[in-house]
Kinemage of the C-alpha trace (Angstrom):
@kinemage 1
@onewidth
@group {chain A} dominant
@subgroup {mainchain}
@vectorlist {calphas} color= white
{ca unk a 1} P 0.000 0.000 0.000
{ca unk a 2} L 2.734 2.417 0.579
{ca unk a 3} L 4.361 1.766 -2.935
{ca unk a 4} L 1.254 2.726 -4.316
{ca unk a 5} L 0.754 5.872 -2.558
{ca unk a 6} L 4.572 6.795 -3.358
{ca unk a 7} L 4.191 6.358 -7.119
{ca unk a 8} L 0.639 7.751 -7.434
{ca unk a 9} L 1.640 10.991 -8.373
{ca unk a 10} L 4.203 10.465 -10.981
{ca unk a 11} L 1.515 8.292 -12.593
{ca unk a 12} L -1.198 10.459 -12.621
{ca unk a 13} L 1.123 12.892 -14.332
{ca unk a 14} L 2.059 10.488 -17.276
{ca unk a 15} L -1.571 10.014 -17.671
{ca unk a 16} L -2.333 13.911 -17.474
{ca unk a 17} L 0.425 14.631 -20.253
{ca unk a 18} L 0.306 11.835 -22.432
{ca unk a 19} L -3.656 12.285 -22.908
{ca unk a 20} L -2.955 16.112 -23.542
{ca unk a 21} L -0.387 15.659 -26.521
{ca unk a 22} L -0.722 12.255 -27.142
{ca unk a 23} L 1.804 10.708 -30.451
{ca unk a 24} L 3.623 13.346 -32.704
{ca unk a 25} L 4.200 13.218 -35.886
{ca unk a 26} L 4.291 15.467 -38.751
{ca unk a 27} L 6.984 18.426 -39.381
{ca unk a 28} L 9.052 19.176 -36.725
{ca unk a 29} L 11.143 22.391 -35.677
{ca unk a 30} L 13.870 23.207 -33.386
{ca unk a 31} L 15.229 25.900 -31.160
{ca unk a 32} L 17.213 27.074 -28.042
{ca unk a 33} L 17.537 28.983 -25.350
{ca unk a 34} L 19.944 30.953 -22.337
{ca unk a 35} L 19.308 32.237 -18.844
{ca unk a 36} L 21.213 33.051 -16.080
{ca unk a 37} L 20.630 34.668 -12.598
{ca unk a 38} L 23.157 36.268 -10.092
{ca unk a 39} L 21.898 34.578 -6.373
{ca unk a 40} L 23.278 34.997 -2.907
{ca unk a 41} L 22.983 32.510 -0.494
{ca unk a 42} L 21.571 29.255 -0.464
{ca unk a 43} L 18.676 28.695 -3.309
{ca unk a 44} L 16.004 26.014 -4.137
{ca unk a 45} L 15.263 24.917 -7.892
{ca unk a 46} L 12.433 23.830 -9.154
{ca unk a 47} L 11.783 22.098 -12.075
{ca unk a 48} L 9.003 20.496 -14.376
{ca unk a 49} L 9.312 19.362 -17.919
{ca unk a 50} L 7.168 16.980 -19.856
{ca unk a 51} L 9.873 15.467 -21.789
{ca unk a 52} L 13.351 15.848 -22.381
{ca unk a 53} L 16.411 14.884 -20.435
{ca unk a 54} L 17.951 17.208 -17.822
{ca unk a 55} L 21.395 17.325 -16.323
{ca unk a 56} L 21.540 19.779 -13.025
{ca unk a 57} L 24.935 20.231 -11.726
{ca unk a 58} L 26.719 22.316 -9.037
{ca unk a 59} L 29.329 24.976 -9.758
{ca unk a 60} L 31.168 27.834 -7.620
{ca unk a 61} L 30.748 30.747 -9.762
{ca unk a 62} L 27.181 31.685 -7.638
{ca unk a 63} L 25.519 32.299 -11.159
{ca unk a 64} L 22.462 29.421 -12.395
{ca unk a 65} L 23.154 29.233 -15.734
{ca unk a 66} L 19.973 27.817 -17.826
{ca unk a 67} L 20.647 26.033 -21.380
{ca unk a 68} L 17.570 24.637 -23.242
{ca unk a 69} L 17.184 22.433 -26.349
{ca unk a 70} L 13.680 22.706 -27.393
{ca unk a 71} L 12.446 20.590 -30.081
{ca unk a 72} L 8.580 21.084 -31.537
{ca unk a 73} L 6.624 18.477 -33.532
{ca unk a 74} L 3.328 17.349 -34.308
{ca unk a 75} L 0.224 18.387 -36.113
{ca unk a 76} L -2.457 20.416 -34.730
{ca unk a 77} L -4.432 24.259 -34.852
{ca unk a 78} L -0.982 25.758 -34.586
{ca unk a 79} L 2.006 24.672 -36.297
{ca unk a 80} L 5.353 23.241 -34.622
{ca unk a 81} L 7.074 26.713 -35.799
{ca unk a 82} L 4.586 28.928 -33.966
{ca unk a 83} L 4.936 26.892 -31.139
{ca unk a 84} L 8.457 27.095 -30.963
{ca unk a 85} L 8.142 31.156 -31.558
{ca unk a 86} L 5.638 31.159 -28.889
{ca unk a 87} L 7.497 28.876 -26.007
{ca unk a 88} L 11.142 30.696 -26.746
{ca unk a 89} L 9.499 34.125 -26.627
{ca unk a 90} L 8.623 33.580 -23.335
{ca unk a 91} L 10.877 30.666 -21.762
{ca unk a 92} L 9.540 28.985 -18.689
{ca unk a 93} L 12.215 30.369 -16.140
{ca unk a 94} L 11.466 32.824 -13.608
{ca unk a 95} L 13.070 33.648 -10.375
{ca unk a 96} L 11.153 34.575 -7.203
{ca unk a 97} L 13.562 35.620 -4.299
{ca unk a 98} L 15.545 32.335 -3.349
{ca unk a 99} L 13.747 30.337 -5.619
{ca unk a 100} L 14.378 29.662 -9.122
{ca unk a 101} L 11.396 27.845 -11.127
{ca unk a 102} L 11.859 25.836 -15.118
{ca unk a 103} L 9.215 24.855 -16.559
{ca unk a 104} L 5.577 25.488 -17.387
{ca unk a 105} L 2.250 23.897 -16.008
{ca unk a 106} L 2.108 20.817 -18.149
{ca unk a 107} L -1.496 20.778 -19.152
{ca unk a 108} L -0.618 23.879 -21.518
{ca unk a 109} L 2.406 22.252 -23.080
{ca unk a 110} L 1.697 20.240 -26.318
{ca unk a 111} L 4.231 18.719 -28.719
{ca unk a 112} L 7.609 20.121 -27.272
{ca unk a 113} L 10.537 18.522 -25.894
{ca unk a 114} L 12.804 20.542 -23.837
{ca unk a 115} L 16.091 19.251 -22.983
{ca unk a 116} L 17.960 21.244 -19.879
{ca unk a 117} L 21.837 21.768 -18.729
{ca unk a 118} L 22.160 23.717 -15.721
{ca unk a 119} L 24.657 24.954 -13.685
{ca unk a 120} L 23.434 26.143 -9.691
{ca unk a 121} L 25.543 27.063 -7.042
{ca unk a 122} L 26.579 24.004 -4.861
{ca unk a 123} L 24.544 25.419 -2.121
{ca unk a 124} L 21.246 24.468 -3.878
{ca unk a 125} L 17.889 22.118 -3.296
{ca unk a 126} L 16.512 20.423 -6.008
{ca unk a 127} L 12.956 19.159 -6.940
{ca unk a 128} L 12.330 17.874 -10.421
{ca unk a 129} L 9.530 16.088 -12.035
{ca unk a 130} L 10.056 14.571 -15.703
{ca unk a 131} L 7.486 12.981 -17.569
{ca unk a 132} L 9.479 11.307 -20.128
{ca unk a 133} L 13.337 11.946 -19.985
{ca unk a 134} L 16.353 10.996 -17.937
{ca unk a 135} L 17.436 12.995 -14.952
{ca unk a 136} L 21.065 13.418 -13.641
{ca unk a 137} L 22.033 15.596 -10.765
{ca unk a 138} L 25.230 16.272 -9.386
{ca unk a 139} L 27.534 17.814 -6.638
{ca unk a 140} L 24.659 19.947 -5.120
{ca unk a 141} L 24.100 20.373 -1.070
{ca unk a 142} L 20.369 19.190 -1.657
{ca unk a 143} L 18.338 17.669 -0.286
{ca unk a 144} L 17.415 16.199 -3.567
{ca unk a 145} L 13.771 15.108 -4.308
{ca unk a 146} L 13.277 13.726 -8.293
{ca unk a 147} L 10.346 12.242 -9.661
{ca unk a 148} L 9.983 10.454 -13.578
{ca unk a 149} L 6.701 8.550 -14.759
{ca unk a 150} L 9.406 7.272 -18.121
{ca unk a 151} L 12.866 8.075 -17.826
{ca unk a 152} L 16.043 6.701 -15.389
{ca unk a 153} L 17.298 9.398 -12.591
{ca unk a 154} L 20.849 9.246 -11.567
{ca unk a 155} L 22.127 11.739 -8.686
{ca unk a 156} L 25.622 11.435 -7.358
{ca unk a 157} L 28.356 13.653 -4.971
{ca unk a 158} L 25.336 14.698 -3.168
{ca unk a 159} L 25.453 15.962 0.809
{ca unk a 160} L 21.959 15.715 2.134
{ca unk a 161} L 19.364 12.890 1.437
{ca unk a 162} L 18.233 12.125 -2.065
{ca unk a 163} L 14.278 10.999 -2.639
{ca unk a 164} L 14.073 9.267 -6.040
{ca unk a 165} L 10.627 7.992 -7.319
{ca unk a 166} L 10.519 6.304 -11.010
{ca unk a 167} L 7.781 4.113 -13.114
{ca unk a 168} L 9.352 3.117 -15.453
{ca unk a 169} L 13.122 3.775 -15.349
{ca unk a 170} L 16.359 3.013 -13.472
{ca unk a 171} L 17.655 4.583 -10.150
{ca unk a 172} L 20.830 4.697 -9.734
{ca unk a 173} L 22.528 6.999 -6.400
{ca unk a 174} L 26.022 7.316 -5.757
{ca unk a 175} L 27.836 9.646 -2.451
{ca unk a 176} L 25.069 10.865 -1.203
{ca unk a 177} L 26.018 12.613 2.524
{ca unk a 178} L 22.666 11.276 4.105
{ca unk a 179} L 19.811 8.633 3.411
{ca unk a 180} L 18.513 7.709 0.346
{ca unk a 181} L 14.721 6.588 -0.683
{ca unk a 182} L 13.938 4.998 -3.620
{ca unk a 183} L 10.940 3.652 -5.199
{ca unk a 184} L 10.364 2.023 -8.509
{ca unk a 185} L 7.898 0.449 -10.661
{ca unk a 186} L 10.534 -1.316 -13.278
{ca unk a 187} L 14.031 -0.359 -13.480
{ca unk a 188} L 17.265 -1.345 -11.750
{ca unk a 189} L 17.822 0.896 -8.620
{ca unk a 190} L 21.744 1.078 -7.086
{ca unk a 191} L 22.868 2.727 -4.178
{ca unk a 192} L 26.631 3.043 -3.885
{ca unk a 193} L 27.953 4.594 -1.035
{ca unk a 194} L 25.224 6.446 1.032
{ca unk a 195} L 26.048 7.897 4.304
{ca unk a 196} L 22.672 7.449 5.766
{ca unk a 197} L 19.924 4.852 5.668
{ca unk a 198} L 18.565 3.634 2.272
{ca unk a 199} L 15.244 2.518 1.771
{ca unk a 200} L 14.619 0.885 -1.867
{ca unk a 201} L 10.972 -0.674 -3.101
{ca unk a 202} L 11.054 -2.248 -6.237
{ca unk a 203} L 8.116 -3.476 -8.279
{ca unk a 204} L 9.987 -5.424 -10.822
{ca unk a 205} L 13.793 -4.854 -11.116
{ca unk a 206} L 17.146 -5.543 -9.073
{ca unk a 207} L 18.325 -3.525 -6.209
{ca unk a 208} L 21.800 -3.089 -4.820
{ca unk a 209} L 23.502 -1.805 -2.170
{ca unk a 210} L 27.104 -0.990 -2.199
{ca unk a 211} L 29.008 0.017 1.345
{ca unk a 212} L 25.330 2.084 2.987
{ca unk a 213} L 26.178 3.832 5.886
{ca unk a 214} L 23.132 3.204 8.025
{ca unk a 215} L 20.607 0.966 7.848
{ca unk a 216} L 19.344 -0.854 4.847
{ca unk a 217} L 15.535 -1.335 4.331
{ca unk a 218} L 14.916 -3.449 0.399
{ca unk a 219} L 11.369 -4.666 -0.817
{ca unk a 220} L 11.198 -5.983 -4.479
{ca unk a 221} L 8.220 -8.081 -5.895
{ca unk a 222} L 9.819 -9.634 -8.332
{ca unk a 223} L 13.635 -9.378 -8.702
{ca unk a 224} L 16.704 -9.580 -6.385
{ca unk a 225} L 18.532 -7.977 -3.460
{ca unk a 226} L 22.046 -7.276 -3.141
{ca unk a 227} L 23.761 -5.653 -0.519
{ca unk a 228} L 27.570 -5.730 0.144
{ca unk a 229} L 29.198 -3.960 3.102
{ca unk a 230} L 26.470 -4.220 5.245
{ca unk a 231} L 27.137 -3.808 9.303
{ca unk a 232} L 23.882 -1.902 10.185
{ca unk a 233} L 20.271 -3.353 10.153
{ca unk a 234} L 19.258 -5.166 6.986
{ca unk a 235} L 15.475 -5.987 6.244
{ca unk a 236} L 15.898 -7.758 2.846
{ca unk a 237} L 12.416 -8.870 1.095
{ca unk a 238} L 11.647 -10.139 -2.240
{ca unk a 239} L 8.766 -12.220 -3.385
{ca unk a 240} L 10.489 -14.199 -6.526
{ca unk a 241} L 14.137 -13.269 -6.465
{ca unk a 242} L 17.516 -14.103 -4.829
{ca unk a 243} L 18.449 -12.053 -1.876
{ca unk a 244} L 22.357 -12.070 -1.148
{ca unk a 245} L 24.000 -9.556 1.293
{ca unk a 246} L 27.532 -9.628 2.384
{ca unk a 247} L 29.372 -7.305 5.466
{ca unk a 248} L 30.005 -7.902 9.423
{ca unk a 249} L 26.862 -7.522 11.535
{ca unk a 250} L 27.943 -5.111 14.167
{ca unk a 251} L 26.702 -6.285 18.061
{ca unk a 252} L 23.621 -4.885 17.853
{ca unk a 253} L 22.406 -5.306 14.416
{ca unk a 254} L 19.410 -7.180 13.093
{ca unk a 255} L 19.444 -8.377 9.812
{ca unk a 256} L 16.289 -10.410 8.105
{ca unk a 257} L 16.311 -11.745 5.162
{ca unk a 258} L 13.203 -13.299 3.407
{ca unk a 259} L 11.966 -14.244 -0.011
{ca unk a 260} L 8.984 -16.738 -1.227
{ca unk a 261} L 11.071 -18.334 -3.863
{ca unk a 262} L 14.730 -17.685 -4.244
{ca unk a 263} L 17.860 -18.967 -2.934
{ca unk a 264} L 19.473 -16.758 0.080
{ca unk a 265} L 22.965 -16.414 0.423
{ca unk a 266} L 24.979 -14.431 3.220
{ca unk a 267} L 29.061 -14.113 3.076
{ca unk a 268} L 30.024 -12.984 6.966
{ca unk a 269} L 33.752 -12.851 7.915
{ca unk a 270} L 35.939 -15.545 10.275
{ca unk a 271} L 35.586 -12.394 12.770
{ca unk a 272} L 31.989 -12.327 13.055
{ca unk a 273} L 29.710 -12.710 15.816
{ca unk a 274} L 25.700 -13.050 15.586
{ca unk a 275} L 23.150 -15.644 16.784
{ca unk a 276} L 21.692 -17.488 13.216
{ca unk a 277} L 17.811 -18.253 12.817
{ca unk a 278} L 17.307 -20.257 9.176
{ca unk a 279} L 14.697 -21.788 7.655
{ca unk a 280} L 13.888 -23.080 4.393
{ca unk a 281} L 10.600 -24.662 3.714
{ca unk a 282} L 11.661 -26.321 0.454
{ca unk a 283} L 15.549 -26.295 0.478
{ca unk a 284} L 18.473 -27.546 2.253
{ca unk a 285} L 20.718 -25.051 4.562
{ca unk a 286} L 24.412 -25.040 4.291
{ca unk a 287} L 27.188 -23.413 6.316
{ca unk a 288} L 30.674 -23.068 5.045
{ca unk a 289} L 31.616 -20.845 8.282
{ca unk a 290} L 32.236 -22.303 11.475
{ca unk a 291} L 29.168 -22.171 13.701
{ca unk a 292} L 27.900 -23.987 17.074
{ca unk a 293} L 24.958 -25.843 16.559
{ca unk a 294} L 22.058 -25.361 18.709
{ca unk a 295} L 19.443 -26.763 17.340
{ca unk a 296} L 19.202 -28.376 13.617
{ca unk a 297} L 15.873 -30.117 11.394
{ca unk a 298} L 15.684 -31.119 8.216
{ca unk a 299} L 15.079 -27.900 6.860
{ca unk a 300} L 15.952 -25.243 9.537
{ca unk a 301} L 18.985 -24.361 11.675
{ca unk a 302} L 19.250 -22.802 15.138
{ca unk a 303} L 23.121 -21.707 15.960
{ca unk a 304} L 25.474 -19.215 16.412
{ca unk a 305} L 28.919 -18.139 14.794
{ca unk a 306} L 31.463 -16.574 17.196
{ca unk a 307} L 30.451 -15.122 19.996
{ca unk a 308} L 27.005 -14.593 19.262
{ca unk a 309} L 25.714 -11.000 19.759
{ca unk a 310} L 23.800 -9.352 16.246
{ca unk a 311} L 20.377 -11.569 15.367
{ca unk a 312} L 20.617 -12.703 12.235
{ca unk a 313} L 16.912 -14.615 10.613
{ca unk a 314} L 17.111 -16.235 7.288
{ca unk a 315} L 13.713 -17.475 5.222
{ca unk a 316} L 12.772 -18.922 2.334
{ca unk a 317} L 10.301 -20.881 1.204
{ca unk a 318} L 11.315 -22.379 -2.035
{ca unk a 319} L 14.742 -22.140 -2.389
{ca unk a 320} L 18.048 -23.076 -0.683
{ca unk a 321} L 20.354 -21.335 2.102
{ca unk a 322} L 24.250 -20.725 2.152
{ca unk a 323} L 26.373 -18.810 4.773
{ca unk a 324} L 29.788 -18.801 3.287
{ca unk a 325} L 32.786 -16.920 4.468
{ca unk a 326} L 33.867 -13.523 3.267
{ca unk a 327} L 37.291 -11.676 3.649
């Protein structure tokens, strides 16, 4: 239920636009643009396209600097070149105090791609939403909130948290300073090196987690879940799909791990200490670590490997387990 309620906006936007200018075709026209503002301080941007990719980046010459490709096509009343006329006349950028705003109310914008590059001071926070288009933001202080209903995002070098929402498109975050959320309908989302805790669902894709921070918090329906360098909590889910996470519980971790149908596989080092909790309703369990048995069936396993301390549960219901040593 929360999925849905995360990715109910993006969708109702694809809807909105798509039924508004529906296919091109016909003659097509193109154009471009320039804007830049002199700001002071720390600013917030703001941007909304319908489609067209965007690249927002940080620089230290406290100037935003606005590039635009804008591309017209289609048939209609007016024609693509009066469109263009009309749109670069009067470009969608404005600037209200500490705020600068791209982009027009989509319901008026028909036929017209609009591709941005822009440069804001590093001292910026950024809120995008892109109908069709990829997204990539970089070194900016943030936070960082991007939405797509088509179109992969990609942030990275980022120091506050990053909130990245996609249907249909990959996510894909990489040194951001705080936590990371990310949601997805179908796409690939990675998280490399986030400072804070990540929180990744997944309709229908992979996730993985490289070296998180803080805790780690991955739901997929259908797809698998990787995490490597974990030592924080780790709640690991998937419904058909492999879930595999390697790193050193720390003492007071909990780590659970569960799919319906998929094989589970954990890679702890010689040095680690946890209490282990595995079962697997169809499949056979199999430790290549030394552990102390404390209790053992025919398809579950109660023991613990050092000197006990994080919780550890492992479940899966069709599919096989394997704890295997790591260096």
């Amino acid at each position: 239920m929360k999925r849905c309620a995360v990715l109910a906006a993006p969708i109702g936007l694809l809807a909105a636009v798509l039924t508004l200018y529906g296919c091109s075709g016909g003659p097509s026209v193109s154009g471009n643009f320039d804007r830049s503002f002199t700001v002071t301080g720390p600013i917030r941007l703001e941007l909304s396209n319908a489609a067209g990719d965007v690249q927002i980046s940080g620089s230290a010459d406290g100037k935003v600097n606005v590039r635009a490709s804008v591309h017209s096509s289609g048939m209609g009343f007016d024609n693509p070149q009066t469109r263009l006329d009309e749109f670069l006349a009067n470009p969608p950028v404005e600037q209200k105090g500490d705020t600068i705003r791209i982009g027009k109310d989509m319901s008026h914008v028909r036929n017209l791609a609009v591709s941005y590059t822009i440069e804001v001071p590093h001292d910026t926070e950024v809120t995008t939403t892109v109908v069709s288009g990829s997204q990539t933001i970089r070194s900016v202080r943030g936070p960082v909130k991007a939405q797509a209903a088509s179109g992969s995002i990609r942030v990275e070098h980022i120091d506050r948290e990053a909130q990245l929402i996609s249907i249909g498109g990959s996510l894909d975050a990489t040194d951001v300073g705080d936590d990371v959320r990310g949601s997805s309908a179908s796409g690939a989302v990675s998280v490399n090196n986030a400072k804070g805790d990540v929180r990744i669902n997944a309709l229908s894709g992979v996730i993985h987690v490289v070296k998180p921070g803080g805790r780690v918090d991955a739901e997929t329906a259908s797809g698998s879940v990787d995490v490597q360098g974990a030592t924080n909590d780790v709640m690991a889910r998937s419904a058909s799909g492999q879930i595999a996470v390697q790193g050193n519980p720390a003492s007071n971790a909990y780590w659970q791990l569960k799919t319906a149908s998929g094989a589970v596989k954990l890679s702890v080092p010689s040095t680690a200490n946890f209490q282990l909790s595995a079962d697997a309703t169809s499949g056979d369990i199999r430790a290549d670590v030394p552990i102390v048995i404390e209790e053992q069936g025919k398809h579950s396993l109660r023991a613990h490997v050092g000197n006990g301390g994080a919780r550890v549960e492992v479940h899966t219901v069709s599919g096989n387990i394997r704890i295997s040593g790591s260096n």
